[in-house]
MITORFI-918218 format. One line per 5 residues: number of its first residue (from 1); their letters; for each residue z, y, x of C-alpha. Coordinates in nm, 4 decimals, m for minus. Layout:
BEGIN
NUM	A	Z/Y/X | ...
end
This chain:
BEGIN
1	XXXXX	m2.6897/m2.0367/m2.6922 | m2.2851/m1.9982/m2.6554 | m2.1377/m2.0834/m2.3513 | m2.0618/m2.4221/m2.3099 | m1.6489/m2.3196/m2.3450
6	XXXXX	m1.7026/m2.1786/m2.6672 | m1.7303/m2.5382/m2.8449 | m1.4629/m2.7839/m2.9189 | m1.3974/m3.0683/m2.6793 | m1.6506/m3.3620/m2.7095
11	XXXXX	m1.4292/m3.5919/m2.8833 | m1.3466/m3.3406/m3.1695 | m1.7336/m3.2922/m3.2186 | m1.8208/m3.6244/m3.2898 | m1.5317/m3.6740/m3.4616
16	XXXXX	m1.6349/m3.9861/m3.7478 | m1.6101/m3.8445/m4.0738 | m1.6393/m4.1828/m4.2604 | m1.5789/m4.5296/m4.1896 | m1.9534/m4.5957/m4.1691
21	XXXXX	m1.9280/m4.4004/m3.8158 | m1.5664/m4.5564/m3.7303 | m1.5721/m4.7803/m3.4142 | m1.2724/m5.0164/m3.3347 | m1.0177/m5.2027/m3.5463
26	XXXXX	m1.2429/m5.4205/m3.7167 | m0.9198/m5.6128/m3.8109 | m0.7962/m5.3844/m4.0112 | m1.0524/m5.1590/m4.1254 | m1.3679/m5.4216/m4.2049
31	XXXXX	m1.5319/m5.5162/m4.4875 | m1.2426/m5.6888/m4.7172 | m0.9722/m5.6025/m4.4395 | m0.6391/m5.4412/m4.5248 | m0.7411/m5.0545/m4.4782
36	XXXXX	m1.0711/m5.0963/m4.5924 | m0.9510/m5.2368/m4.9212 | m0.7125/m4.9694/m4.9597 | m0.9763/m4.6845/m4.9576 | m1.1757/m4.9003/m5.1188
41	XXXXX	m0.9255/m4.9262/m5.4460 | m0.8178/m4.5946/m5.4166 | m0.4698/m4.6760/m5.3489 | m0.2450/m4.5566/m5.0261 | 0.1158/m4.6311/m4.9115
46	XXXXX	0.3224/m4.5234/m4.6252 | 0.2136/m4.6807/m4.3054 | 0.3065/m4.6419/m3.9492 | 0.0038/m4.6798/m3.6763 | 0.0989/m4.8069/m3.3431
51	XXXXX	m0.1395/m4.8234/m3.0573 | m0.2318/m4.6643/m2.7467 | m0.4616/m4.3248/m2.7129 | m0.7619/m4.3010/m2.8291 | m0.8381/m4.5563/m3.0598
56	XXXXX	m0.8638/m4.4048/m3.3975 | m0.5827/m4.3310/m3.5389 | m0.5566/m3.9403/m3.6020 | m0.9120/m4.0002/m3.7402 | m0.8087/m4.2809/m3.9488
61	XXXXX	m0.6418/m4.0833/m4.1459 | m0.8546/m3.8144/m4.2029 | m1.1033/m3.9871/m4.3197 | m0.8566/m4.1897/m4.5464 | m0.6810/m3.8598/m4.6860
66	XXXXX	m1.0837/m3.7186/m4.7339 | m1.1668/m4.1044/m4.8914 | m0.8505/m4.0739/m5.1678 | m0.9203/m3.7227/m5.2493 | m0.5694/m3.6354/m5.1372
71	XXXXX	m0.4201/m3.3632/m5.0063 | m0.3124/m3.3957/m4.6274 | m0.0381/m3.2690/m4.4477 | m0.0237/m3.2780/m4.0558 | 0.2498/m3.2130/m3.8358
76	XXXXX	0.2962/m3.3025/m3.4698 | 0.6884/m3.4347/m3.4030 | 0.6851/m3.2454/m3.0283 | 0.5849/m2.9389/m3.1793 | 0.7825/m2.9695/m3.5461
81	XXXXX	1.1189/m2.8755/m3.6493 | 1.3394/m3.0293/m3.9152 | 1.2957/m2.6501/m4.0688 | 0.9141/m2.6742/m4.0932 | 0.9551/m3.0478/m4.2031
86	XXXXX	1.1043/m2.9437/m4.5368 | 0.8938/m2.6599/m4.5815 | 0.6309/m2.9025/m4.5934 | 0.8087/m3.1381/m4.8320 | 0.8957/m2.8889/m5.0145
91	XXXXX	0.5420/m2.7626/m5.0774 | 0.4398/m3.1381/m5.1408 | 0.5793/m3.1323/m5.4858 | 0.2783/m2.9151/m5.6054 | 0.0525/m3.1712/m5.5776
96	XXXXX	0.0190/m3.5492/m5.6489 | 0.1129/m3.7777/m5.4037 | 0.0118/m3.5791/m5.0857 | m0.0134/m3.7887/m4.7449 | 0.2130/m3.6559/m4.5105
101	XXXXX	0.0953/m3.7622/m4.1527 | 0.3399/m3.7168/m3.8600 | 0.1720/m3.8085/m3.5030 | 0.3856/m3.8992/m3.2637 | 0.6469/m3.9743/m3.4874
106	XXXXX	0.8410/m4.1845/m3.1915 | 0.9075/m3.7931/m3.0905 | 1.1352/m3.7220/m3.3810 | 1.4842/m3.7712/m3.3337 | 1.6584/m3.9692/m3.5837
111	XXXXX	1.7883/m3.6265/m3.7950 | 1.4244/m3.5547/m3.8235 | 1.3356/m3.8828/m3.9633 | 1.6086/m3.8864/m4.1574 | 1.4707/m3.6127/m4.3562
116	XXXXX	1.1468/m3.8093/m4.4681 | 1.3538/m4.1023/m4.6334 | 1.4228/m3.9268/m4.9913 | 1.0777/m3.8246/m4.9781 | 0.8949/m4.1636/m4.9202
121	XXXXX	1.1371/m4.3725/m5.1122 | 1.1143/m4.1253/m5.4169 | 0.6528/m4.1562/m5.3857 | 0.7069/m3.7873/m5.3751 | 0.4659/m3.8409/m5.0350
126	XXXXX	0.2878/m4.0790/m4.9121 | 0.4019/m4.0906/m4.5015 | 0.1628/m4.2097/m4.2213 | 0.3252/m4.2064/m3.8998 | 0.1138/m4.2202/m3.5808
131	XXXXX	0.2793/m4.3633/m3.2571 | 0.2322/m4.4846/m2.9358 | 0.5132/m4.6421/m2.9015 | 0.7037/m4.9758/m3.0014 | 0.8199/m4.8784/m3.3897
136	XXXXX	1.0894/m5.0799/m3.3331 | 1.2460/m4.9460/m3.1098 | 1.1774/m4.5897/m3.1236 | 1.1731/m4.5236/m3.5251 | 1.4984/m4.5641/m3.7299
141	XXXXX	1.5083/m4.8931/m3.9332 | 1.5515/m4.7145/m4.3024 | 1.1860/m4.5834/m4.1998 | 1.0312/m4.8835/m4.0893 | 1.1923/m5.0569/m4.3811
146	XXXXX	0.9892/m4.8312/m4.6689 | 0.6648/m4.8502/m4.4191 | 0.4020/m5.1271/m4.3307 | 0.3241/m5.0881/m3.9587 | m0.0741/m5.1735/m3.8688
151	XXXXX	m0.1377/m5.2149/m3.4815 | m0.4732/m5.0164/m3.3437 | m0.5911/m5.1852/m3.0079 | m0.7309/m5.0422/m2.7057 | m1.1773/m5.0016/m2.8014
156	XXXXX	m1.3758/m5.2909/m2.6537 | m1.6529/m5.2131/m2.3989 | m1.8946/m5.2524/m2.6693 | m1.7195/m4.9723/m2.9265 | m1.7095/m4.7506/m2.6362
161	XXXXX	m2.0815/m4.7866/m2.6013 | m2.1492/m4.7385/m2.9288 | m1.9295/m4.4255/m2.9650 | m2.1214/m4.2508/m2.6152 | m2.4483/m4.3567/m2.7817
166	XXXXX	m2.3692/m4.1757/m3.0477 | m2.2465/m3.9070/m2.9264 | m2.5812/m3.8691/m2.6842 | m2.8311/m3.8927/m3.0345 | m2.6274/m3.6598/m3.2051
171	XXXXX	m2.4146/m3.3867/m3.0521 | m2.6291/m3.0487/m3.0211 | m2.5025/m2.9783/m2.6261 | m2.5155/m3.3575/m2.4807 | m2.8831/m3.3786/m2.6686
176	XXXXX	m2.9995/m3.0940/m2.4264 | m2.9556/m3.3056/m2.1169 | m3.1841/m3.6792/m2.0668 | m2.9443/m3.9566/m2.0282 | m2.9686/m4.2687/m1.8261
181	XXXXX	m2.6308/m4.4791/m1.8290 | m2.7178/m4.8164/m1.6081 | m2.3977/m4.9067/m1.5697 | m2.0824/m4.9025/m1.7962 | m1.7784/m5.0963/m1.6162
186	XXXXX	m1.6612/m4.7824/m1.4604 | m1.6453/m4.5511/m1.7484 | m1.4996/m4.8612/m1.9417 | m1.2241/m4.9247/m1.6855 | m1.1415/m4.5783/m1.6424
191	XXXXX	m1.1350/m4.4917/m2.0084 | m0.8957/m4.7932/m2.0739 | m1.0470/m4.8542/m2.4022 | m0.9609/m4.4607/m2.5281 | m1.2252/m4.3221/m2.6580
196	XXXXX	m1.1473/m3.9877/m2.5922 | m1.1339/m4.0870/m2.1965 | m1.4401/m4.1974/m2.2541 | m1.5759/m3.9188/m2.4198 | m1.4452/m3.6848/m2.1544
201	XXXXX	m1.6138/m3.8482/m1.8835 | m1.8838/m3.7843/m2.0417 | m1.8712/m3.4372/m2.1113 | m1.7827/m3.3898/m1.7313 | m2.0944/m3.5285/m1.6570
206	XXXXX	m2.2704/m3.2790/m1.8585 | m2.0299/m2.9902/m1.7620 | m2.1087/m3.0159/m1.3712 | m2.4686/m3.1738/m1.3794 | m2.7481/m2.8964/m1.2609
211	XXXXX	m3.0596/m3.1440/m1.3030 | m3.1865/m3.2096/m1.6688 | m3.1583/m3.5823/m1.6036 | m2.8185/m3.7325/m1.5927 | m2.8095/m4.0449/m1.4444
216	XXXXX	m2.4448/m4.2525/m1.4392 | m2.3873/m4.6015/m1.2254 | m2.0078/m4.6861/m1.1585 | m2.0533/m4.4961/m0.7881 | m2.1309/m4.2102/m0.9760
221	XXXXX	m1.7987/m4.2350/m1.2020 | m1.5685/m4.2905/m0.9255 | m1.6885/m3.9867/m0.7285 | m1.6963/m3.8012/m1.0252 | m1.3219/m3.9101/m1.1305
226	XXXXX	m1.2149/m3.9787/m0.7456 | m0.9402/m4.2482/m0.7681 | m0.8890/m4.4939/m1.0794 | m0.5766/m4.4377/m1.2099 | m0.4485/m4.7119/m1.3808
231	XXXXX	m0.3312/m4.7485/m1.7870 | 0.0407/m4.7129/m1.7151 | 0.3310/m4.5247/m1.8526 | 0.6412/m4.6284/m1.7158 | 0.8166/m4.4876/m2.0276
236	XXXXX	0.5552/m4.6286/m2.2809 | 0.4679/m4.9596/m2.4787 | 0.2763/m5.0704/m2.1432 | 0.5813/m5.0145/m1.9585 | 0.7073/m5.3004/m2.1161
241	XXXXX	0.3830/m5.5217/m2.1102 | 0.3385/m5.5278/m1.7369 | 0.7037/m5.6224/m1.6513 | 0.6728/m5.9044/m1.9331 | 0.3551/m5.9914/m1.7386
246	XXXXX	0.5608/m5.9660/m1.4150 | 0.8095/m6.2000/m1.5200 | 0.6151/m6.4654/m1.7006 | 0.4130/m6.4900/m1.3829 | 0.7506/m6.5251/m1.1370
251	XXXXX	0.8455/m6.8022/m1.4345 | 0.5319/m6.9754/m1.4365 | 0.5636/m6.9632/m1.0369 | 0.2262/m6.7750/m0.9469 | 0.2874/m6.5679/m0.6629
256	XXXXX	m0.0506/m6.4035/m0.7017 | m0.0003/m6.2755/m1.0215 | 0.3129/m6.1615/m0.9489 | 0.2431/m5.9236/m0.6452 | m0.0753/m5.7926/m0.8667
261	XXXXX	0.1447/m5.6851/m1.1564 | 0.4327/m5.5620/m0.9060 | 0.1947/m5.3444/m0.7291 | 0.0305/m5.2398/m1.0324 | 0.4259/m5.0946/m1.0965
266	XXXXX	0.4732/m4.9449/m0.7956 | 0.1489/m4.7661/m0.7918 | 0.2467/m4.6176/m1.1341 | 0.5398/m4.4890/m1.0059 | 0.7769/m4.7266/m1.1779
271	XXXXX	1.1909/m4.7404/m1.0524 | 1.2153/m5.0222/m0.8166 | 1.5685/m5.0653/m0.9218 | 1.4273/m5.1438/m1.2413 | 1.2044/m5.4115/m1.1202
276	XXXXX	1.4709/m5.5267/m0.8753 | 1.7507/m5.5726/m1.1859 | 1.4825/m5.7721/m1.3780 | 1.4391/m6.0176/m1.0644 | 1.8407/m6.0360/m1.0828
281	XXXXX	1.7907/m6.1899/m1.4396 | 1.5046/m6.4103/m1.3751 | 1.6939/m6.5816/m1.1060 | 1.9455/m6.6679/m1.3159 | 1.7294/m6.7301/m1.6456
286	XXXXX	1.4590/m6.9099/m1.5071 | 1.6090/m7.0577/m1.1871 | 1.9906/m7.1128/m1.2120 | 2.0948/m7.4128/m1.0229 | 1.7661/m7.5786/m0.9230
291	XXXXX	1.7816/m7.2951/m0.5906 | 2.1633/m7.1189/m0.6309 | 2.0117/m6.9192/m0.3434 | 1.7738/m6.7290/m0.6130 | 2.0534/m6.5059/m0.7636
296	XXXXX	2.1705/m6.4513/m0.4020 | 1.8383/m6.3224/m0.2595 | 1.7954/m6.1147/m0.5788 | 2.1077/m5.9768/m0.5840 | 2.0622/m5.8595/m0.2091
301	XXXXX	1.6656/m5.7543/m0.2786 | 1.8487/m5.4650/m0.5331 | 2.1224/m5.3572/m0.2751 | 1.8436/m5.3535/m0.0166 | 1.6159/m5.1671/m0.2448
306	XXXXX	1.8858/m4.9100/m0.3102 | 1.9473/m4.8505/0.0523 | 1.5974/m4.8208/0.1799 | 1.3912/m4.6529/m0.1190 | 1.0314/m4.6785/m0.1207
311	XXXXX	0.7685/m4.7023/0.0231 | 0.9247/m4.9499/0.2489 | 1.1087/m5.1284/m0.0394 | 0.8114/m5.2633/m0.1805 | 0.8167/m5.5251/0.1242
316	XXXXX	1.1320/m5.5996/0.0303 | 0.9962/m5.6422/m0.3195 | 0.7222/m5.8393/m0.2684 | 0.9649/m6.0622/m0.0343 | 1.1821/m6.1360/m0.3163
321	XXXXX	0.8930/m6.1809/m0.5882 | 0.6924/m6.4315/m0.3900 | 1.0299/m6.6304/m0.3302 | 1.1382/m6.6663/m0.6785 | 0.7639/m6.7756/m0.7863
326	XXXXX	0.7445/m7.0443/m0.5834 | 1.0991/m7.2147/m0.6198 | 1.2116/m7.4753/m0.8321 | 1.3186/m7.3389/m1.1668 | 1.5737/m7.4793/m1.4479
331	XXXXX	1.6695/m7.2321/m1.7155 | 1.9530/m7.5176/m1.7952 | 2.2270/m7.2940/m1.7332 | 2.0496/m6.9526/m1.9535 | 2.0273/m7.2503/m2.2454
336	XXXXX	2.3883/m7.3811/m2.2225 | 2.5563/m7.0652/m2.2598 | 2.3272/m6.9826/m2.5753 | 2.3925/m7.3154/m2.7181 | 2.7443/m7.2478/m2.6681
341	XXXXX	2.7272/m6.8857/m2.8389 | 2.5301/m7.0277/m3.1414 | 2.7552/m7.2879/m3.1991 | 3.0905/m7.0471/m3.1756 | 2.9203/m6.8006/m3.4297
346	XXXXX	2.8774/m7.1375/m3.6831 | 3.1953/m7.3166/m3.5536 | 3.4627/m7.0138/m3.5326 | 3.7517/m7.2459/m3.6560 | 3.8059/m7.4195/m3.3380
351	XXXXX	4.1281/m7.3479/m3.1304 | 4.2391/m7.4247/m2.7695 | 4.3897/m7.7643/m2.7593 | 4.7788/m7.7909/m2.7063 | 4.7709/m7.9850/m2.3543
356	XXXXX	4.5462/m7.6783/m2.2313 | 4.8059/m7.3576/m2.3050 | 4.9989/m7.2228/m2.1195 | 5.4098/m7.2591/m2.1504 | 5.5871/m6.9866/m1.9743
361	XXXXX	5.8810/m6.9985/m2.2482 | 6.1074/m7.2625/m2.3693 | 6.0011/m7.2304/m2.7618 | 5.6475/m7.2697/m2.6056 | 5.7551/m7.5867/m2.4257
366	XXXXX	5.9328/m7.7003/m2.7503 | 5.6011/m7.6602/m2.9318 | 5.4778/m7.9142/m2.7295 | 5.2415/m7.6107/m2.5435 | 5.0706/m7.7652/m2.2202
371	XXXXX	5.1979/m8.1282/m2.2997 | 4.9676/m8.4284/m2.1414 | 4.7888/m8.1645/m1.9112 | 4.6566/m8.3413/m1.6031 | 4.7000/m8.1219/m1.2757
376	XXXXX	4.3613/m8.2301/m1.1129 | 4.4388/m8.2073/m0.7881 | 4.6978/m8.5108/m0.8995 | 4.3877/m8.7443/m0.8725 | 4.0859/m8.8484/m0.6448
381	XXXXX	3.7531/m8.6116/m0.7790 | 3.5898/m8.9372/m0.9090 | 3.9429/m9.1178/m1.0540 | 3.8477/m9.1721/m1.4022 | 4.2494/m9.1521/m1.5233
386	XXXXX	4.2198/m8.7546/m1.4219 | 3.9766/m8.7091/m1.6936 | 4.0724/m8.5342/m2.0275 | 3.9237/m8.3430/m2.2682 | 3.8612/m8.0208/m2.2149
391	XXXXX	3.6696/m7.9310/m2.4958 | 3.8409/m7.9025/m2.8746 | 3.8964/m8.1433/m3.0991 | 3.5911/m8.1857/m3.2493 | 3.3940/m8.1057/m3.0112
396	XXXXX	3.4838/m8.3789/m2.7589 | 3.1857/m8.4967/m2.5621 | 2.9455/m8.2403/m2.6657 | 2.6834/m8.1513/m2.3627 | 2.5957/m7.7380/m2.3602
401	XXXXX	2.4867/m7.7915/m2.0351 | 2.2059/m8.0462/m1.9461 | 2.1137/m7.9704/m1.5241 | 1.7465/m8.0965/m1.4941 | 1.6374/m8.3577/m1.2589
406	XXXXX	1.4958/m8.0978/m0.9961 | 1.6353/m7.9134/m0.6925 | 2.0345/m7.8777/m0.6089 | 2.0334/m7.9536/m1.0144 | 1.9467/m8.2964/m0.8936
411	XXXXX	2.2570/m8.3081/m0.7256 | 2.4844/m8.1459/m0.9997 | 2.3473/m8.4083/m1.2324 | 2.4368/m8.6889/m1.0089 | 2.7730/m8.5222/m0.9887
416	XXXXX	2.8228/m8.5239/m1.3545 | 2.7388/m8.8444/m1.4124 | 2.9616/m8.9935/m1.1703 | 3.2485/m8.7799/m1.2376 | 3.2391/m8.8131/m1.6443
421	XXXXX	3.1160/m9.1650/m1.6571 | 3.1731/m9.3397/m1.9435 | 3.2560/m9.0120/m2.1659 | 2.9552/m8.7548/m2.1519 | 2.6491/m8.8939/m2.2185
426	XX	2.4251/m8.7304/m1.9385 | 2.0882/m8.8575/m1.8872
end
């Protein structure tokens, strides 16, 4: 028998060969789906795959390249050079239509990806990209452009069953050891629906097991794996997904949610600046005027944060989150200002009325520059003769900003109304 270090790692093993012993994407790669069909018809274009770790992609397209009968080309962008990119275009004329597969293709810069353009827009490859990473953002748009993009999700608790179970029956090591799995949430949660995670827990289990019989219950995981570290990159795609989950739960004021996704940051290691300049936003997007105080508390949360550093800043933190979830919100003053910008982009034309410039010369004066102006402070706050219009012509009486009926907006509304009554509309 060869020592257990002399085979490849579990996941490479059992590596499907076919789409008959594919688990996941069932969206994409089922019976009549998109994929499916492709291999199916014997037809291929470029495509990018996004999704997290794990989940299929790399073997995708092996099985895809061995489907089509085509000739397959693999580089990895951390390990590639623009050099040994041509070389391999370059060598892709000598045969039909080769598939050119690039993971991490979010790792080439935008020279390097610049370099596969002629080649997919003249068919002279076909170009899979794999990424982890938003494809908007991290692959130039002339790529995207000539590309679909297909999105691979995370494996349900089910596909990761199915892949273990297979692996168990089939792989010539794992079959030498009796298996009894009576509990799955553990390996589940700490695989984070990546079958290789999955896989390797697994093979740990087999790699530091004396007894013949292996038995696994979610105690035995977590001593086996120690601590549960969660699904997090603070530079990656779920980066972005638990701040958006942060936010929408300090905008939908649950302060529950919000300390659960804010911890689930800080654990990770994410910048609490970061978090602190998003609160900064919020209380201006979501809050504005319904509690001024918002912006103020947020504003001093970040210079607080800055001065103290963590750990201690995550009370600080937490303060601030659990505030702005449970004020009053109004995002009336995020909507008039982008009311305002969409109409200026439509309505360039309009210029600042004649009784509202300046006159600091005499030809100025002669133009009839600041003519009719009413010096406020001429006439008592609610005096309707001190009213004018401010706005151009045209636009006279046109509300951008509506306060809601909640909070000091209450207040500012009443304001309005009793100041421009009779000319804006406010309800």
């Amino acid at each position: 028998m060869k020592p257990k270090n002399a085979f490849p790692p579990l996941a490479e093993r059992i590596r499907p060969q076919t789409l008959d012993t594919f688990y996941g994407q069932k969206h994409l790669i089922a019976h009549g789906k998109t994929l499916y069909n492709l291999i199916q018809q014997k037809k291929c274009v470029s495509f990018i795959l996004w999704g997290p770790p794990g989940t299929g992609k790399t073997t995708f397209v092996n099985i895809l390249a061995n489907q089509l009968q085509k000739k397959l080309f693999s580089l990895n962008a951390v390990q590639s050079s623009v050099k040994e990119l041509r070389e391999i275009l370059e060598q892709a004329k000598s045969y039909e239509q080769p598939i050119l597969f690039i993971d991490e293709i979010h790792r080439f810069n935008k020279s390097q990806q610049d370099a596969l353009l002629h080649a997919v827009e003249k068919g002279i490859i076909i170009f899979i990209g794999a990424t982890t990473e938003n494809p908007s953002f991290e692959v130039i748009p002339a790529l995207i452009s000539r590309c679909h993009v297909y999105v691979f999700y995370p494996l349900t608790l089910e596909e990761i069953q199915a892949i273990i179970l297979q692996a168990l029956q089939n792989d010539q090591l794992l079959k030498q050891k009796k298996w009894k799995i009576q509990e799955w949430e553990a390996i589940y949660n700490y695989s984070g629906g990546d079958a290789r995670k999955a896989l390797n827990i697994i093979e740990l289990f087999y790699q530091t097991t004396i007894e013949e019989i292996i038995l696994i219950d979610n105690l035995k995981v977590q001593q086996l794996l120690h601590q549960n570290i969660g699904l997090y990159d603070k530079n990656g795609e779920n980066h972005y997904d638990v701040i958006s989950a942060f936010i929408k739960s300090l905008r939908g004021s649950d302060p529950n949610a919000a300390v659960f996704w804010l911890a689930k940051m800080l654990v990770a290691g994410e910048d609490p600046l970061f978090i602190a300049r998003r609160m900064i936003i919020l209380a201006s997007e979501d809050i504005g005027n319904a509690n001024p105080n918002a912006l103020l508390l947020a504003n001093a949360c970040f210079d607080a944060v800055n001065k103290i550093g963590m750990p201690e800043a995550r009370i600080i933190l937490s303060q601030t989150a659990t505030y702005l979830a449970t004020s009053l919100k109004s995002n009336a003053a995020y909507t008039a200002i982008d009311d305002a910008i969409a109409y200026i982009k439509k309505n360039p034309h309009h210029s600042v009325p004649l009784h509202l410039r300046n006159a600091p010369t005499q030809l100025m004066k002669n133009l009839n520059y600041s003519s009719g102006y009413k010096y406020s402070h001429d006439y008592e706050l609610f005096d309707n003769e001190g009213n004018q219009d401010f706005l151009p012509s045209g636009l006279e009486k046109h509300i951008f900003y509506q306060p809601k009926n909640i909070g000091k907006e209450t207040e500012i509304l009443q304001f309005l109304k009793k100041k421009w009554k009779g000319y804006y509309p406010y309800e």
